[in-house]
N, C-alpha and C positions, 0 to 999 in steps of 0.2 A: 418675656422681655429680657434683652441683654443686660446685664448689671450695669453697666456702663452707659446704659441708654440717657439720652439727653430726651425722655418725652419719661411722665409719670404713670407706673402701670395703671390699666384700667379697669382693674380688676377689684379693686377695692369699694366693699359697699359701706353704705353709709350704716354708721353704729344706733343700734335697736334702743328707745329709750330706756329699758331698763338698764344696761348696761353703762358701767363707767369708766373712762378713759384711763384714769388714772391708778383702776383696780388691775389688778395683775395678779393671775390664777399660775399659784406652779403646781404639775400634775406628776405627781410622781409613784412611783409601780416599784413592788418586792423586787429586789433584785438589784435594784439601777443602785451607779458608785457612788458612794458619796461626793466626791469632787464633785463631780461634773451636776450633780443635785442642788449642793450649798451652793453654787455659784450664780442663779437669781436669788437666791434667798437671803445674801449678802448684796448682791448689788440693788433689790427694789423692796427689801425687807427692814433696813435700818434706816433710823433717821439721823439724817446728815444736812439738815437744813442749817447748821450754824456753818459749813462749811461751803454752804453756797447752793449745794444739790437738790433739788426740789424730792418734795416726799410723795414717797406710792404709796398705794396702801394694799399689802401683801394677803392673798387666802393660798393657803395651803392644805390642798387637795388630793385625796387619795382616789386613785385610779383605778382601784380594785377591792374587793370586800376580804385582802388576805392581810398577814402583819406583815409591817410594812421593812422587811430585813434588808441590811445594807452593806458596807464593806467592813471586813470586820465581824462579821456576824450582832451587830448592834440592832436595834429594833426603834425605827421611831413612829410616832404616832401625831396624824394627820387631823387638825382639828375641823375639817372640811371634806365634803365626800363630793362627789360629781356633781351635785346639785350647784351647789360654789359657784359653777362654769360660766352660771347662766348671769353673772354679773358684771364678769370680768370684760373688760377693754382688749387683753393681752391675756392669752393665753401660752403660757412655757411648758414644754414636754422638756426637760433637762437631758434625758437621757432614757433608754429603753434595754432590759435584762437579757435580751437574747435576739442575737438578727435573726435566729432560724424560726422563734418562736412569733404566731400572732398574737398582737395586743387583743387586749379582752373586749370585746363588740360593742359592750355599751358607753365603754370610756372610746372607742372610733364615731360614735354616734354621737357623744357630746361634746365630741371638735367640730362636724359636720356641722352641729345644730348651732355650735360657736362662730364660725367661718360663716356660715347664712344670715347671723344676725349683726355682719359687719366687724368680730372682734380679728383682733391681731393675731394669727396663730405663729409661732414660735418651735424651733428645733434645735435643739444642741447636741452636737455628736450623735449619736445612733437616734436620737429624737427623731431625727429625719426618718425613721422607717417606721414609726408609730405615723408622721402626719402623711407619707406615701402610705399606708395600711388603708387609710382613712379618705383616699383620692386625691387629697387635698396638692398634692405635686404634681399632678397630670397635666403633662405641657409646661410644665415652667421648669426654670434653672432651679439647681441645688448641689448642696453641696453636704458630705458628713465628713467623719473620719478616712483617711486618703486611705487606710488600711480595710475599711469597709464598702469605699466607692464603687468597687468593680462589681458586688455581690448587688449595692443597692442600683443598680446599672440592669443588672442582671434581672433581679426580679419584678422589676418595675420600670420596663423598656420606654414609655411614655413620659419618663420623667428625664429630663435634659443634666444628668450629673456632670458638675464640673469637679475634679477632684484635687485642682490646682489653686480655689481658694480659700481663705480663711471663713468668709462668709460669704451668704446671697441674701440681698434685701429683693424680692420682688413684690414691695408693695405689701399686700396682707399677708402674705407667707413669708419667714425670712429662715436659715437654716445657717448653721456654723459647723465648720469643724471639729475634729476632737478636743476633747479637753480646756487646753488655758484658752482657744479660740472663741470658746463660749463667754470669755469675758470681752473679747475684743465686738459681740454681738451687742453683748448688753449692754456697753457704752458708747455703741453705735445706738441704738435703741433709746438711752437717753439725751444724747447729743439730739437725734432726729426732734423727739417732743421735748426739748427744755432748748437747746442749744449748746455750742463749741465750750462754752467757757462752765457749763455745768457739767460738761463730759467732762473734761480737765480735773478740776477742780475732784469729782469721784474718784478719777484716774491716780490723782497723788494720794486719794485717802489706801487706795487701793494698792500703789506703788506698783504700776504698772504703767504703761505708755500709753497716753491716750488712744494713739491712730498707730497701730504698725502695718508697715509696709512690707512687701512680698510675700508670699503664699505657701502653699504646702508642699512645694516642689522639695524643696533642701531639707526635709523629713521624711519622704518617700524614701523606701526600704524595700520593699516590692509591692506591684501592682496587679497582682492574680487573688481570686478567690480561693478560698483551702479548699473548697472543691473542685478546684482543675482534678485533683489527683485524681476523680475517675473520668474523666473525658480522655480520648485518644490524640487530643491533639497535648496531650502531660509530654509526652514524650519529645515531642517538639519544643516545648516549650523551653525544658531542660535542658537539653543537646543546645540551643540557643545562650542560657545561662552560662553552661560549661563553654563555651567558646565563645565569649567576649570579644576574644584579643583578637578574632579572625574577623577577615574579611567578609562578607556576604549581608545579602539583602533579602526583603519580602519575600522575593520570589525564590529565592533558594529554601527558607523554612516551607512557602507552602509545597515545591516538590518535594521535602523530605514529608510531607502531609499526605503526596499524592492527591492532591488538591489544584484547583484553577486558582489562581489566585484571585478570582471575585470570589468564590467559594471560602478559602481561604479567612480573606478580610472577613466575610459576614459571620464566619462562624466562627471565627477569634474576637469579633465584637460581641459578640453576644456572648459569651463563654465570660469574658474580663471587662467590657463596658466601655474598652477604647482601640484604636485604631492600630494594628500588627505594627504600623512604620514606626507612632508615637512610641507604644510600648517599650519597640527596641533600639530609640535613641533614647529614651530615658533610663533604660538598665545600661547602657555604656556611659553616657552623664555620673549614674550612681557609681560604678566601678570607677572613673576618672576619680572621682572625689574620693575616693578610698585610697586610692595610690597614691594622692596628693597629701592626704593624711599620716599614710604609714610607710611610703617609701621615698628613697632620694632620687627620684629619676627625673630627669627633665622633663619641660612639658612635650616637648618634641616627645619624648620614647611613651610617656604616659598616652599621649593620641594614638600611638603603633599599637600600644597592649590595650586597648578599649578596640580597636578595631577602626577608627574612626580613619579617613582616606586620607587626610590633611591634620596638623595641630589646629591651620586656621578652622576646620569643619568643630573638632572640637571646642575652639576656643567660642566661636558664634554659638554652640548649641549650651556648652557649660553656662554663657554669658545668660540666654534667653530663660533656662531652669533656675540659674542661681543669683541672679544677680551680681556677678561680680566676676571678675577675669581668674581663668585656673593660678596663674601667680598670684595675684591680689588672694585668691581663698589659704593659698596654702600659708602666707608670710600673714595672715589674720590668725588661723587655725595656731602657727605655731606658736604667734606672740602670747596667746590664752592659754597654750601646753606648754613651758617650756619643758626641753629636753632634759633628763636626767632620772633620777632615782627618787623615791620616793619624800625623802629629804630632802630634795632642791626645788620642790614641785610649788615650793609655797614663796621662793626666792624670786625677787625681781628680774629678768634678763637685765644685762647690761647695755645701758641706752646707746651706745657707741655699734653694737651687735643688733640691737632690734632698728636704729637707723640705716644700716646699711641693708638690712633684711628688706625693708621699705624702700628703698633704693633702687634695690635688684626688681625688687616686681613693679616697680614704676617703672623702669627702661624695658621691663618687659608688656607691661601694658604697650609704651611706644612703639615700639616696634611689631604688637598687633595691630596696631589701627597702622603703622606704616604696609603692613603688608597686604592687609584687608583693601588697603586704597590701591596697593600697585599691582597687584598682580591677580589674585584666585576670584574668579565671581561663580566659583562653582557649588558657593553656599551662599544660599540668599540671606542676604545681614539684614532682613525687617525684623522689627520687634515688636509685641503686643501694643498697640497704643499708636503705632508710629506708622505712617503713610509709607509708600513703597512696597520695598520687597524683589526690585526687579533691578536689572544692571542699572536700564537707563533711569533710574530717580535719583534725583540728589545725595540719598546717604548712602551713593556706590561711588561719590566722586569728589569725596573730601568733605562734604557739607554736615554737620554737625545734628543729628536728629532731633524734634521738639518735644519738650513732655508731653503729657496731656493736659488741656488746662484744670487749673484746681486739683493736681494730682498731689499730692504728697511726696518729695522727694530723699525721706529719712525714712531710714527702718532701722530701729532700737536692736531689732536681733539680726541684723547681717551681719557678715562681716566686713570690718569698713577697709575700703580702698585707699590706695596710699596716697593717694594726694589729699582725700580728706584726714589720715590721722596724721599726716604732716601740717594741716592746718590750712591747705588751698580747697579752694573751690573744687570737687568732683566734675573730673570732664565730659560725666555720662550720668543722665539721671536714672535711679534706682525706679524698680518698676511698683506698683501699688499691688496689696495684697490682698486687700478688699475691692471691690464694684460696690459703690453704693449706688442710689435710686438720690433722683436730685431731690431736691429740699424744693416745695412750691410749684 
């Protein structure tokens, strides 16, 4: 099911009488980090009924018969063994010790036998490759760590990896991202059975944002498996890193492949988990945002040293990954750094200096959307969400595009555009970073 599907998967069985809704199994294995561990453990573990959150009630489960070692070389001990499983409503894998290694057969078998008897199975960060260990992903969306997505792509071809969002609710399987993503699950997971104002409500015990918006694009770093280094297309790959700034396409990496370019595509999808095109508009994307970071060049030169054919090609594609216009990122990036020496780092810029900063990349927003309207239709301006894509639809001829309804148009960690930290309304809604599954 698409995340964003407007029908309720149907995938979901009805819960075995002995199990209870409101019991929640976290399963946890030598090795895995603490973080990403504690983090059901604190959100369906403590009682926070005077602040409005309704209470679970917590077993905490060992997945293996070894001690139970964690980060830090710490050692804790699990007052529940597999057995547990068989109670629970929801089952949480937090996280999993190693992507190379397989989970231990009988903790695969008491998800199997969880997932048949109706319960919630659950993935946080590399969790995802203990519940694909287990089938439990075959055919459906998911999503882990964007640093691990190509690998779990890779070995688990059946399974639809999206590595662009935070979470995937499909229904009885839901999986998150790495790390702090794993909270934005769980209070998705509480909002779903209690409702908006008990998610809330966790969310400030928690001091985090209830619902963030935009995904794992503006943290992607690179998007190959550490094992490219022995495949023969490593070589490609690289030669393509080192030359950013140049011009060329698909078809020129697959003949330095000596490759058809269907051969090509198939065998760089399989290798890394996504599409040769995707791949290398998003390492020109990541290098634009490094330049915009740590050097003074315009966005004009910045689009020449990424390679990109147009600023407007970069400004459409930076827009669709990051959420926000190459100017609008930098005059954000810089208000959080200012300039100077380690002593100034802690001083406010000068509001007269960070106004006109704001200024500047407003008139340069305008003058994207003046140019995008007058002249280049040789990038197609659709957006996730947004109907079109082609000259002749409305958002190629001035017409303003619509959110999605009930989408969420704030995200706590972008960075904000100048019309809103100037205090007006945003001319462009911000894109969602989660797909949930509807409520009903």
């Amino acid at each position: 099911m698409s995340q964003d599907s407007t029908t309720v998967p149907e995938t979901s069985r009805k819960l075995s009488g002995r199990r209870r809704r409101e019991i929640v199994a976290v399963l946890l294995f030598s090795g895995g980090p603490i973080f990403e561990s504690s983090i059901p453990l604190s959100v369906f573990g403590i009682d926070r009924q005077d602040a409005g959150v309704p209470r679970y009630r917590l077993l905490v489960c060992a997945g293996e018969d070894v001690p139970l070692r964690t980060t830090g070389g710490l050692e804790l001990t699990a007052p529940y063994g597999l057995e547990a499983l068989s109670r629970a409503g929801t089952v949480v894998v937090p996280a999993w010790r190693s992507i190379t290694q397989p989970p231990p057969a009988a903790a695969l078998d008491a998800l199997r036998r969880a997932h048949e008897e109706g319960a919630r199975i659950v993935g946080l960060c590399t969790g995802a490759f203990v519940l694909a260990a287990a089938g439990l992903l075959d055919g459906r969306p998911a999503t882990t760590h964007w640093m691990y997505a190509p690998t779990l792509a890779k070995r688990y071809p059946s399974v639809h990896v999206d590595p662009r969002e935070l979470f995937v609710d499909d229904g009885d399987v839901l999986t998150s991202a790495g790390t702090a993503a794993g909270i934005d699950l769980c209070l998705h997971i509480v909002r779903t059975d209690h409702g908006a104002d008990a998610a809330g409500a966790l969310a400030r015990r928690l001091v985090v944002p209830p619902r963030r918006s935009g995904g794992q694009e503006r943290y992607l770093d690179r998007s190959l498996p550490e094992e490219i280094g022995a495949d023969p297309l490593a070589e490609v790959v690289a030669w393509a890193l080192e030359h950013l700034h140049e011009q060329f396409d698909v078809e020129a990496l697959a003949a330095r492949a000596y490759m058809s370019r269907r051969t090509f595509d198939r065998r760089f999808r399989s290798l890394t988990g996504s599409a040769p095109l995707q791949w290398l508009i998003t390492q020109r994307v990541l290098q634009a945002q490094r330049l915009l970071e740590t050097s003074d060049y315009s966005v004009d030169e910045v689009a020449g040293r990424c390679g990109f054919r147009s600023p407007v090609a970069l400004r459409g594609h930076f827009r669709r990954q990051l959420g926000s216009s190459p100017a609008a990122y930098r005059a954000a990036y810089r208000a959080r750094r200012p300039q100077g020496g380690p002593a100034e780092r802690t001083d406010r810029p000068d509001r007269a200096d960070r106004l006109e900063r704001l200024e500047r990349a407003d008139r340069s927003d305008r003058a994207e959307v003046i140019e995008q309207r007058s002249g280049d239709h040789s990038l197609p301006l659709r957006r996730p969400g947004v109907p079109g894509g082609h000259p002749g639809h409305p958002a190629h001829h001035g017409h303003a595009p619509h959110p999605e309804p009930g989408k969420p148009e704030s995200d706590a960690y972008a960075p904000r555009l100048p019309e809103q930290a100037a205090g007006r309304a945003p001319g462009r809604p911000s894109l969602p970073g989660q797909r949930e599954r509807p409520v009903g």
